[in-house]
PDB file of the backbone (N, CA, C, O) and the ligand in Angstrom, with CONECT records:
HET     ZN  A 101       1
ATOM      1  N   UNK A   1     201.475  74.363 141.417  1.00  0.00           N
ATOM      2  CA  UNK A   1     200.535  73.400 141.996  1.00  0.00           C
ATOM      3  C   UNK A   1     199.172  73.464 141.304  1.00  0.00           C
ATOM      4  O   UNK A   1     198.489  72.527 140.890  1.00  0.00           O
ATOM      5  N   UNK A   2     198.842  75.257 141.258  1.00  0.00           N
ATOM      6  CA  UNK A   2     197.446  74.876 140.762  1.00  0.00           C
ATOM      7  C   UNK A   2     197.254  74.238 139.140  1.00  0.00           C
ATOM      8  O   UNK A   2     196.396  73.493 138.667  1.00  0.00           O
ATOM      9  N   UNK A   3     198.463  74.895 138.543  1.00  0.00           N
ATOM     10  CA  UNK A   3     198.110  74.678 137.130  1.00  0.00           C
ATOM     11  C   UNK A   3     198.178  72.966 136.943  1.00  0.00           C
ATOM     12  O   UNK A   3     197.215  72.526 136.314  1.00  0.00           O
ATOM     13  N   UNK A   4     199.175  71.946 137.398  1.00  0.00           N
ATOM     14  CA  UNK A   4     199.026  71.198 137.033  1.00  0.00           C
ATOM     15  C   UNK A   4     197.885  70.351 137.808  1.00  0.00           C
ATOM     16  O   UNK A   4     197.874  69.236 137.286  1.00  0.00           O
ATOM     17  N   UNK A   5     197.265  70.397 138.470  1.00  0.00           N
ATOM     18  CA  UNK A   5     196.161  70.294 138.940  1.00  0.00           C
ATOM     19  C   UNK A   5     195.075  70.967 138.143  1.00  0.00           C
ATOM     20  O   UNK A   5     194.092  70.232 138.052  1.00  0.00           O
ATOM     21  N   UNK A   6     194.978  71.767 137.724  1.00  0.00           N
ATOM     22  CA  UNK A   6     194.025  72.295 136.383  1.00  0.00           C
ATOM     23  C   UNK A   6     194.348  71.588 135.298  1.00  0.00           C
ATOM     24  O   UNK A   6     193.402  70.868 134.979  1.00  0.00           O
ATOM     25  N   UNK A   7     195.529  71.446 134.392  1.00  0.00           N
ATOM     26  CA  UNK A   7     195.645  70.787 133.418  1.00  0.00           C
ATOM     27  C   UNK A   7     195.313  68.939 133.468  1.00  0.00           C
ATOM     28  O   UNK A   7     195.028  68.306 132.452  1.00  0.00           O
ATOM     29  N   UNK A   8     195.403  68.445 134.565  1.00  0.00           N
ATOM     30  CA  UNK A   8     195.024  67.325 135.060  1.00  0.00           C
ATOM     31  C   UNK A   8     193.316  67.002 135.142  1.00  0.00           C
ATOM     32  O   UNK A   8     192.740  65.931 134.957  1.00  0.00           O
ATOM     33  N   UNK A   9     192.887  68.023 135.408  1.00  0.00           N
ATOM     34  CA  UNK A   9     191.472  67.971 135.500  1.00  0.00           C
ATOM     35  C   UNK A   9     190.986  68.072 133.726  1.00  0.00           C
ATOM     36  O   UNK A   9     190.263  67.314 133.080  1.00  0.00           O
ATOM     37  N   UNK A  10     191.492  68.941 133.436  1.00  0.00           N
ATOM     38  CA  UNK A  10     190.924  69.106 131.999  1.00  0.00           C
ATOM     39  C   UNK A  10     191.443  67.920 131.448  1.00  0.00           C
ATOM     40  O   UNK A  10     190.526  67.156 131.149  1.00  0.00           O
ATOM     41  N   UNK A  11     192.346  67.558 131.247  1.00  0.00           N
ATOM     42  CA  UNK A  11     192.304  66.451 130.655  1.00  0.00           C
ATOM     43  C   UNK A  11     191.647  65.203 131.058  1.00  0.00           C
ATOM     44  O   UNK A  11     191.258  64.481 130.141  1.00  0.00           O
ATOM     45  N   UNK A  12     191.455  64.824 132.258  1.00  0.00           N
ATOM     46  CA  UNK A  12     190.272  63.428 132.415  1.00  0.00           C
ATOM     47  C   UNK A  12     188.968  64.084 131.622  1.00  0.00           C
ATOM     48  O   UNK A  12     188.209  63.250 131.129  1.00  0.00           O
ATOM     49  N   UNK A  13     188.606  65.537 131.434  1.00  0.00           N
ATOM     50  CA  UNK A  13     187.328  65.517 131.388  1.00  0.00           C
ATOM     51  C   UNK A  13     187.291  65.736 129.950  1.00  0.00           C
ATOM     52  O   UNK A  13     186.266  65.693 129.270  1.00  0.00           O
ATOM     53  N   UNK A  14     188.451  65.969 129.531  1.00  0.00           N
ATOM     54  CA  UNK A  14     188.558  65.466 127.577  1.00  0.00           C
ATOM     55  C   UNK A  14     188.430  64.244 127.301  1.00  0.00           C
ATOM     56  O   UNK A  14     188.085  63.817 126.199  1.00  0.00           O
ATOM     57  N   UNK A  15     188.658  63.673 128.132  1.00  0.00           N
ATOM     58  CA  UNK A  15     189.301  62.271 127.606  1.00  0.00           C
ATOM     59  C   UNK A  15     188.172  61.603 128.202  1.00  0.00           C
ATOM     60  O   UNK A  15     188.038  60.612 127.484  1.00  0.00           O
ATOM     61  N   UNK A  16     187.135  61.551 129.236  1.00  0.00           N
ATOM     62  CA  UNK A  16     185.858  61.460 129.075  1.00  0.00           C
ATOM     63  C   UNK A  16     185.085  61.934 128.566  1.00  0.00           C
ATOM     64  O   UNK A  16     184.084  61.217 128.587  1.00  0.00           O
ATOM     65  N   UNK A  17     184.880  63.157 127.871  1.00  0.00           N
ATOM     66  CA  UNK A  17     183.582  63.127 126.941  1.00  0.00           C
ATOM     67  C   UNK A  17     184.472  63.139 125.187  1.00  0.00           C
ATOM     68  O   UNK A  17     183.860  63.535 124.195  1.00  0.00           O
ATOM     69  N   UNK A  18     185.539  62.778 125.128  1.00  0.00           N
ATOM     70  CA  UNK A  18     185.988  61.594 124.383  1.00  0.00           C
ATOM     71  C   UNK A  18     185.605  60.460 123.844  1.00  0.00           C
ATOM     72  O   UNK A  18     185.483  60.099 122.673  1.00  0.00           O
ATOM     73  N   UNK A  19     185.381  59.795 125.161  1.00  0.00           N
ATOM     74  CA  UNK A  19     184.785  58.366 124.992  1.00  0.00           C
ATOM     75  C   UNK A  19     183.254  58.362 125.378  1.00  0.00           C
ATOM     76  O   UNK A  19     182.587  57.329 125.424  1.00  0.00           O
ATOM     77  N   UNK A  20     182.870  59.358 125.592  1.00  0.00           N
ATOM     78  CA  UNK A  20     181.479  59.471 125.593  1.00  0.00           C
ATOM     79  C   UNK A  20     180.868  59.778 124.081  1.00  0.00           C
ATOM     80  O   UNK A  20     179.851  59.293 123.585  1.00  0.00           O
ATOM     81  N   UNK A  21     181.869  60.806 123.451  1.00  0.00           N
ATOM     82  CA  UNK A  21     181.051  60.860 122.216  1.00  0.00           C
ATOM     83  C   UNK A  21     181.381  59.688 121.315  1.00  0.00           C
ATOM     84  O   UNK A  21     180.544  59.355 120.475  1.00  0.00           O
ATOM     85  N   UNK A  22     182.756  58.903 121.435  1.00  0.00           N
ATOM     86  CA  UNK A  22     182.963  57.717 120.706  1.00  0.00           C
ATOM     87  C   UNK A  22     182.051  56.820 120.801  1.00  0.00           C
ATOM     88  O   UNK A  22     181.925  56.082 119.824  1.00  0.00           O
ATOM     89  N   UNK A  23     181.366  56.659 121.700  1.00  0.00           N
ATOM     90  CA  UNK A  23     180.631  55.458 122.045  1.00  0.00           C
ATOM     91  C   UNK A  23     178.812  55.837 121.505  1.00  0.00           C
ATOM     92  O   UNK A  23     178.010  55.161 120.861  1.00  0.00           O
ATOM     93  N   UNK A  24     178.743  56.798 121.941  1.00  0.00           N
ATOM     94  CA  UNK A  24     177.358  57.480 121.428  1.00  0.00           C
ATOM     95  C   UNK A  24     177.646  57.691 119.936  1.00  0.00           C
ATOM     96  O   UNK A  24     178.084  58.803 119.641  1.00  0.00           O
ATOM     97  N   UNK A  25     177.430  56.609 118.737  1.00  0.00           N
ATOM     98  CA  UNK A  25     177.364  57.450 117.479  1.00  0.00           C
ATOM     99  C   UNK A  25     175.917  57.131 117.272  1.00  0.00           C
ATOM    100  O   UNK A  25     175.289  56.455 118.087  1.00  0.00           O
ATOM    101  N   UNK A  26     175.423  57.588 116.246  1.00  0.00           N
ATOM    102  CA  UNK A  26     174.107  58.468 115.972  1.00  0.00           C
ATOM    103  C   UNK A  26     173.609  57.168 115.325  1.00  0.00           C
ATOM    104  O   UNK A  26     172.577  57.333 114.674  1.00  0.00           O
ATOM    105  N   UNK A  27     174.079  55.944 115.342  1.00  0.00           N
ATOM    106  CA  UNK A  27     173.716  54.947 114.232  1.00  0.00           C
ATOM    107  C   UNK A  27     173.092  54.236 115.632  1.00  0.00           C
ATOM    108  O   UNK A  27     172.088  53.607 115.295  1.00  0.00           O
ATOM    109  N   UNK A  28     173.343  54.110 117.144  1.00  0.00           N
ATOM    110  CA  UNK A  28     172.067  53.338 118.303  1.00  0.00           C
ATOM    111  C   UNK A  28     171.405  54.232 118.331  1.00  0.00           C
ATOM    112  O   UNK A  28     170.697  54.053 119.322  1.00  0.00           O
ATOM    113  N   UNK A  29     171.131  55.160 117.869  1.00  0.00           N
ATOM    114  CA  UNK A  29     169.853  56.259 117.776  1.00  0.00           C
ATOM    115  C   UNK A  29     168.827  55.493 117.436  1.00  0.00           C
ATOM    116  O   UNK A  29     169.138  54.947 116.378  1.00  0.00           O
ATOM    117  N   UNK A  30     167.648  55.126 117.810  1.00  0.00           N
ATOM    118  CA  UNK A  30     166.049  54.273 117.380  1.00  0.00           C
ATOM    119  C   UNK A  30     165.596  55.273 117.211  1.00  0.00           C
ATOM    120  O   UNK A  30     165.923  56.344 117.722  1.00  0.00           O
ATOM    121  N   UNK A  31     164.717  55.036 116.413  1.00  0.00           N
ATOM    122  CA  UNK A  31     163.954  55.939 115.545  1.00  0.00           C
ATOM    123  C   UNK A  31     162.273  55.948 116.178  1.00  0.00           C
ATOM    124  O   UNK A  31     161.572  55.153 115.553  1.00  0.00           O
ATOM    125  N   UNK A  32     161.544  56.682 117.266  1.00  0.00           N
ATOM    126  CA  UNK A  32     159.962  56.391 117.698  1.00  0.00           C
ATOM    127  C   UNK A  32     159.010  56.502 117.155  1.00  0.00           C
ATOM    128  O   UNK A  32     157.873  56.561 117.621  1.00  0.00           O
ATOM    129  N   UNK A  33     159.595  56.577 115.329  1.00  0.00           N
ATOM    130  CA  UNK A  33     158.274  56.134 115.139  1.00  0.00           C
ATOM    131  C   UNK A  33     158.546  54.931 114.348  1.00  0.00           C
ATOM    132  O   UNK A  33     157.367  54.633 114.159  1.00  0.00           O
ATOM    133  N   UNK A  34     159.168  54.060 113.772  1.00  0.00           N
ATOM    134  CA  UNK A  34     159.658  53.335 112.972  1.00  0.00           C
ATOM    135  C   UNK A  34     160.208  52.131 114.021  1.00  0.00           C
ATOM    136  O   UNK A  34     159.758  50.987 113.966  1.00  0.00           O
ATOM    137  N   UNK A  35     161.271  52.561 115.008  1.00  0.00           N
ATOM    138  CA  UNK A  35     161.772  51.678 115.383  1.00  0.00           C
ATOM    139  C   UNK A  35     163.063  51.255 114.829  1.00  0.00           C
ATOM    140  O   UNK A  35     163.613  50.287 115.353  1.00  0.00           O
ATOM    141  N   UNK A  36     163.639  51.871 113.805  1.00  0.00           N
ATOM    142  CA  UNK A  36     164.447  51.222 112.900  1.00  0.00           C
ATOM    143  C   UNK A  36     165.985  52.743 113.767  1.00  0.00           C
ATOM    144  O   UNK A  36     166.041  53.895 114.198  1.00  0.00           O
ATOM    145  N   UNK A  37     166.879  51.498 113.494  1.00  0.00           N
ATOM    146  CA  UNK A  37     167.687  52.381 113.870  1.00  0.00           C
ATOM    147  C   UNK A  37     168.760  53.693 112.954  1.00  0.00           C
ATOM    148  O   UNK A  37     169.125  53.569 111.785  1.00  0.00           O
ATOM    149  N   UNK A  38     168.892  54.175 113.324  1.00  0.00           N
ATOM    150  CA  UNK A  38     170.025  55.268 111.875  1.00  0.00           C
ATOM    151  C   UNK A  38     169.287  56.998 112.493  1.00  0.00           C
ATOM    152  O   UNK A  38     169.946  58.038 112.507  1.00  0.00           O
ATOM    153  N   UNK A  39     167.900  56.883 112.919  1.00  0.00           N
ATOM    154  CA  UNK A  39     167.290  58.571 113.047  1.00  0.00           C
ATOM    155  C   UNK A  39     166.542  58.320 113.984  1.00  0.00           C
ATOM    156  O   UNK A  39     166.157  57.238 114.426  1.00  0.00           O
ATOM    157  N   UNK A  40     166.300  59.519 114.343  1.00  0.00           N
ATOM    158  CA  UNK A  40     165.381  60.145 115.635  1.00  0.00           C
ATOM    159  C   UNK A  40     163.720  60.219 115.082  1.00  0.00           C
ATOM    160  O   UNK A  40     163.185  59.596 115.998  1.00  0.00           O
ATOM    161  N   UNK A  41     162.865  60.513 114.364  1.00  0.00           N
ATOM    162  CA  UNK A  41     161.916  60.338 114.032  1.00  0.00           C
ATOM    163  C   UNK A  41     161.871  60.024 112.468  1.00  0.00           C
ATOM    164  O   UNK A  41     162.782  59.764 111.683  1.00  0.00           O
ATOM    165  N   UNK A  42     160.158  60.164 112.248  1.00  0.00           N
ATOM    166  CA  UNK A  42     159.583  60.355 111.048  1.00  0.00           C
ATOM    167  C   UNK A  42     160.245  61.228 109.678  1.00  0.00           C
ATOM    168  O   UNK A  42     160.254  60.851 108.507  1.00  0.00           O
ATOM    169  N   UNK A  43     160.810  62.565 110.275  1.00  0.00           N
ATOM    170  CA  UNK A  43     161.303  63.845 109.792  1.00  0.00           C
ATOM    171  C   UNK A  43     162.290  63.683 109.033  1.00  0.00           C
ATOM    172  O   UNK A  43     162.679  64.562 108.264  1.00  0.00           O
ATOM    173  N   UNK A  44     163.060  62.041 109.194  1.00  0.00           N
ATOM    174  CA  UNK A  44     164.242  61.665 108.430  1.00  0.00           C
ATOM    175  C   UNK A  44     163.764  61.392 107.599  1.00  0.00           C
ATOM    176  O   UNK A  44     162.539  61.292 107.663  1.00  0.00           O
ATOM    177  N   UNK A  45     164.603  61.051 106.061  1.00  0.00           N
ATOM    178  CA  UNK A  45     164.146  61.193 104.982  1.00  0.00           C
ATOM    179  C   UNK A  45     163.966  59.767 104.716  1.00  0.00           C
ATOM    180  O   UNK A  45     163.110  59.296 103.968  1.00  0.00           O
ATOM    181  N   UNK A  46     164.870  59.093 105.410  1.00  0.00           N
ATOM    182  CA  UNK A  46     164.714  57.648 105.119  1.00  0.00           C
ATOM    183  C   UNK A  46     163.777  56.447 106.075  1.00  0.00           C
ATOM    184  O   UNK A  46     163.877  55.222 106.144  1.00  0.00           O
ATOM    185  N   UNK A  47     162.960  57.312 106.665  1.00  0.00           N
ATOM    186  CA  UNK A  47     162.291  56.692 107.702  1.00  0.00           C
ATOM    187  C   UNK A  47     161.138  56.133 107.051  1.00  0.00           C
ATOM    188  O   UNK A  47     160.737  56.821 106.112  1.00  0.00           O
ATOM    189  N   UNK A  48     160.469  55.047 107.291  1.00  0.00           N
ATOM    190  CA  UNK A  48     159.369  54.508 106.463  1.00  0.00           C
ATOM    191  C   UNK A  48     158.198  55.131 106.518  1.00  0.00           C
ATOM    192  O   UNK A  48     157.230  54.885 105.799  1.00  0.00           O
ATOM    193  N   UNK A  49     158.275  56.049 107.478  1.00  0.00           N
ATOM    194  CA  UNK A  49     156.940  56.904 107.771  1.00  0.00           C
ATOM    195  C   UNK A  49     157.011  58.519 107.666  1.00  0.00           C
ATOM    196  O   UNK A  49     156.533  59.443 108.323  1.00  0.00           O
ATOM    197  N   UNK A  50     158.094  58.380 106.171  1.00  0.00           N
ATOM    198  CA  UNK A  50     158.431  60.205 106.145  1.00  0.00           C
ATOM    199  C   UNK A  50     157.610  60.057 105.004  1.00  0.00           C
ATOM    200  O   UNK A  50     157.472  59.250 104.084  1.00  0.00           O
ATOM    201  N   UNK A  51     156.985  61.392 105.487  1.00  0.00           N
ATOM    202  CA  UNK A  51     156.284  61.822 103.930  1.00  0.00           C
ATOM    203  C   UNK A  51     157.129  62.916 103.356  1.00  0.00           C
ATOM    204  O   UNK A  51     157.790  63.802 103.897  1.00  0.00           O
ATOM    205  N   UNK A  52     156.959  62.660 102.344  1.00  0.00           N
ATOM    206  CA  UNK A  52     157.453  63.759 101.181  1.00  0.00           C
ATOM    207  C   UNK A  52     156.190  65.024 100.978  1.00  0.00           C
ATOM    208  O   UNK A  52     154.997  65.020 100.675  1.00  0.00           O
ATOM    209  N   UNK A  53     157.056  65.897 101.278  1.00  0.00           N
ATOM    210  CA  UNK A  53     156.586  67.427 101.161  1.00  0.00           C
ATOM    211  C   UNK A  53     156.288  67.322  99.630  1.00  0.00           C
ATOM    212  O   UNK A  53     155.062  67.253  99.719  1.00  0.00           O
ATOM    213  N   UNK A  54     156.611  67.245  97.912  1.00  0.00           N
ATOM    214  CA  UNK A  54     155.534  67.251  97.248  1.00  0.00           C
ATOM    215  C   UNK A  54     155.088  66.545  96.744  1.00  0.00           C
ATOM    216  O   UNK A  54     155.457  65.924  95.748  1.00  0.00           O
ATOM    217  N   UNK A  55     153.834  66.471  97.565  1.00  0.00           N
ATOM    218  CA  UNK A  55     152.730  65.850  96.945  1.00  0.00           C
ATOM    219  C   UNK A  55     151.870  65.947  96.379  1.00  0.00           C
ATOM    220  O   UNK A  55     151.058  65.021  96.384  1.00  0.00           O
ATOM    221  N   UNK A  56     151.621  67.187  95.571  1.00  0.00           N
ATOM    222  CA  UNK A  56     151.087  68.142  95.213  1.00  0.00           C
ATOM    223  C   UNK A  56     152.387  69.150  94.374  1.00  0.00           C
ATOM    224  O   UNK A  56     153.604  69.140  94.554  1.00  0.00           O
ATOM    225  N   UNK A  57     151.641  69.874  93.537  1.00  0.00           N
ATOM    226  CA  UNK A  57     152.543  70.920  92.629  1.00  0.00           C
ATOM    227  C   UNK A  57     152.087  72.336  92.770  1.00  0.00           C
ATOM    228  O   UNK A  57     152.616  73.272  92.170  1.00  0.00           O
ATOM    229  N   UNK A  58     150.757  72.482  93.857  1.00  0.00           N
ATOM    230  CA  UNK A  58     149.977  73.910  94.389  1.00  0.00           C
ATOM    231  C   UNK A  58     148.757  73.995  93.881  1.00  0.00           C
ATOM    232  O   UNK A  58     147.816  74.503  94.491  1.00  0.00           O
ATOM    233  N   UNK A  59     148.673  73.447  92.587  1.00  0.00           N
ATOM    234  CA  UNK A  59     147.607  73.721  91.634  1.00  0.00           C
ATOM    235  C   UNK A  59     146.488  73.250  92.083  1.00  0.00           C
ATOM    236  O   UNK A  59     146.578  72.079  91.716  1.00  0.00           O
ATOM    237  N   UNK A  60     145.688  73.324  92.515  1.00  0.00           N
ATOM    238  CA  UNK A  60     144.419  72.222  92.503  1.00  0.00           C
ATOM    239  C   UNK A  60     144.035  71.689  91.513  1.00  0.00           C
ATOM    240  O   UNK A  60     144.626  72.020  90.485  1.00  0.00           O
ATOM    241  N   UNK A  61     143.499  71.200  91.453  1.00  0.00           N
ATOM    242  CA  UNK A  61     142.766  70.074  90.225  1.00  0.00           C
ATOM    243  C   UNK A  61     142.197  70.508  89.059  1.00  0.00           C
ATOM    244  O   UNK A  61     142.450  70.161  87.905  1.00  0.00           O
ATOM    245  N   UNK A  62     140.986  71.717  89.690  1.00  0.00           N
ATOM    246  CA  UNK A  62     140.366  72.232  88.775  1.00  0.00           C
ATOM    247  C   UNK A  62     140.912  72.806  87.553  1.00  0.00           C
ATOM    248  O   UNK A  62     140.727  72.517  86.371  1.00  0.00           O
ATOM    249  N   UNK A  63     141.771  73.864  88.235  1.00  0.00           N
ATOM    250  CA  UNK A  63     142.798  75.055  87.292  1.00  0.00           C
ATOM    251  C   UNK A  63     143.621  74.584  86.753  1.00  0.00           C
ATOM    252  O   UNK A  63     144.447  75.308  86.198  1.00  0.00           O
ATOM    253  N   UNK A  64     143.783  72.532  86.669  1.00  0.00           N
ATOM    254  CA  UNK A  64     144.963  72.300  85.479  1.00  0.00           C
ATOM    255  C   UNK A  64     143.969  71.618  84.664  1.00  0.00           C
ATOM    256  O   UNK A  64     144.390  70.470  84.516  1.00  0.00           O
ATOM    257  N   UNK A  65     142.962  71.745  84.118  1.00  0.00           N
ATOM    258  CA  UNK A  65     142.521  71.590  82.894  1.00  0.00           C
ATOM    259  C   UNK A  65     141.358  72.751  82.143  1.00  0.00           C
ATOM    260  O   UNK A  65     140.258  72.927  82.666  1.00  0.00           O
ATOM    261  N   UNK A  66     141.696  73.354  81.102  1.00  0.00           N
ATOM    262  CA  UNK A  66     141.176  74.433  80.948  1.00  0.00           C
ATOM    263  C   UNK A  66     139.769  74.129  79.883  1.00  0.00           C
ATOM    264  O   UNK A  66     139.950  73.482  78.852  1.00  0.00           O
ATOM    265  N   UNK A  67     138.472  74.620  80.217  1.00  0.00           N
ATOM    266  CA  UNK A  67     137.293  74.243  79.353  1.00  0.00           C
ATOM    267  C   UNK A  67     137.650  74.513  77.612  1.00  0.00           C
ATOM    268  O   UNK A  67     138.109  75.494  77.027  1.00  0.00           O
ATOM    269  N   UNK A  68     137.257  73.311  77.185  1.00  0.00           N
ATOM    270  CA  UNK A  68     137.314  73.875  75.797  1.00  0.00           C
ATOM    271  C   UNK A  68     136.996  74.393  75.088  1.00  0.00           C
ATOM    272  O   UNK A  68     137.540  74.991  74.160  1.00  0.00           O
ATOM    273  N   UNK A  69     135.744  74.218  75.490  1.00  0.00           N
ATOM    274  CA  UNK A  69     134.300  75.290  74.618  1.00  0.00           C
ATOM    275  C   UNK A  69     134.281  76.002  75.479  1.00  0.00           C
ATOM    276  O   UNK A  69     134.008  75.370  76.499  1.00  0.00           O
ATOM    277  N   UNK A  70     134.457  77.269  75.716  1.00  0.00           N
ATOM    278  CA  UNK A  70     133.353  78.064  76.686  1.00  0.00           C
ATOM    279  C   UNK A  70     132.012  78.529  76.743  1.00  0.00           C
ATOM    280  O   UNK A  70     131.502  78.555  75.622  1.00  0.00           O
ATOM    281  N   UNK A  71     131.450  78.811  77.431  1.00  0.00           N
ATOM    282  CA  UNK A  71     129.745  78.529  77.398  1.00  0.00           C
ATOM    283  C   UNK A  71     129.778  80.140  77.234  1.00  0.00           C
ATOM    284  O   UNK A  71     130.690  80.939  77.448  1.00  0.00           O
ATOM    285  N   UNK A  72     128.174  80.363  76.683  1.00  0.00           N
ATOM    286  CA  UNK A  72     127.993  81.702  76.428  1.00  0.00           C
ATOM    287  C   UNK A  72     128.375  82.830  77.230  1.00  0.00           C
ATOM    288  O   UNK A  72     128.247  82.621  78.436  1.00  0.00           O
ATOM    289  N   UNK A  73     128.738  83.783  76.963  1.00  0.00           N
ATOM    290  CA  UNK A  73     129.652  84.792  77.607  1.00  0.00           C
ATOM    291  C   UNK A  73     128.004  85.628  78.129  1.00  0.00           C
ATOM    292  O   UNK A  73     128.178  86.652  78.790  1.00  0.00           O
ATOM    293  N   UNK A  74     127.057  85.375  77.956  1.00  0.00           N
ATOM    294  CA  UNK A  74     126.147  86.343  78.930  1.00  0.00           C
ATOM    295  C   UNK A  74     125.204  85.378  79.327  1.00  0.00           C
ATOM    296  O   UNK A  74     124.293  85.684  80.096  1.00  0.00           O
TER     297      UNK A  74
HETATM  298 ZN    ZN A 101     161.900  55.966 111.400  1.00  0.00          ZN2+
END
């Protein structure tokens, strides 16, 4: 009695979050900051409002061009 009454239960509740994850795919996901659908924020790569990490190469400005003359050493 109990088991098929256990195996009965487990299976509606496969077979609902089944069709729960079928129906939820990640593509009606809206995106809050864009609006556009496919991602969850900014953080996606394809979002119109992702920035790209380099923007920059570390260097500052100064230290990539080196003086040509150097000025008197005292
Ligand atoms: Zn977006």
């Amino acid at each position: 009695m109990y088991t098929a009454k256990i195996l009965q239960k487990i299976k509606s509740v496969a077979e609902a979050h089944k069709n729960k994850v079928k129906d939820e795919s990640f593509l009606s996901i809206e995106c809050k900051d864009c609006k556009t659908r496919g991602h969850f924020n900014k953080a996606y790569h394809e979002c119109k409002f992702y920035k790209a990490v380099s923007a920059h190469d570390g260097r500052p400005a100064e230290f990539s061009r080196k003086p040509k003359s150097p000025a008197t050493t005292t």
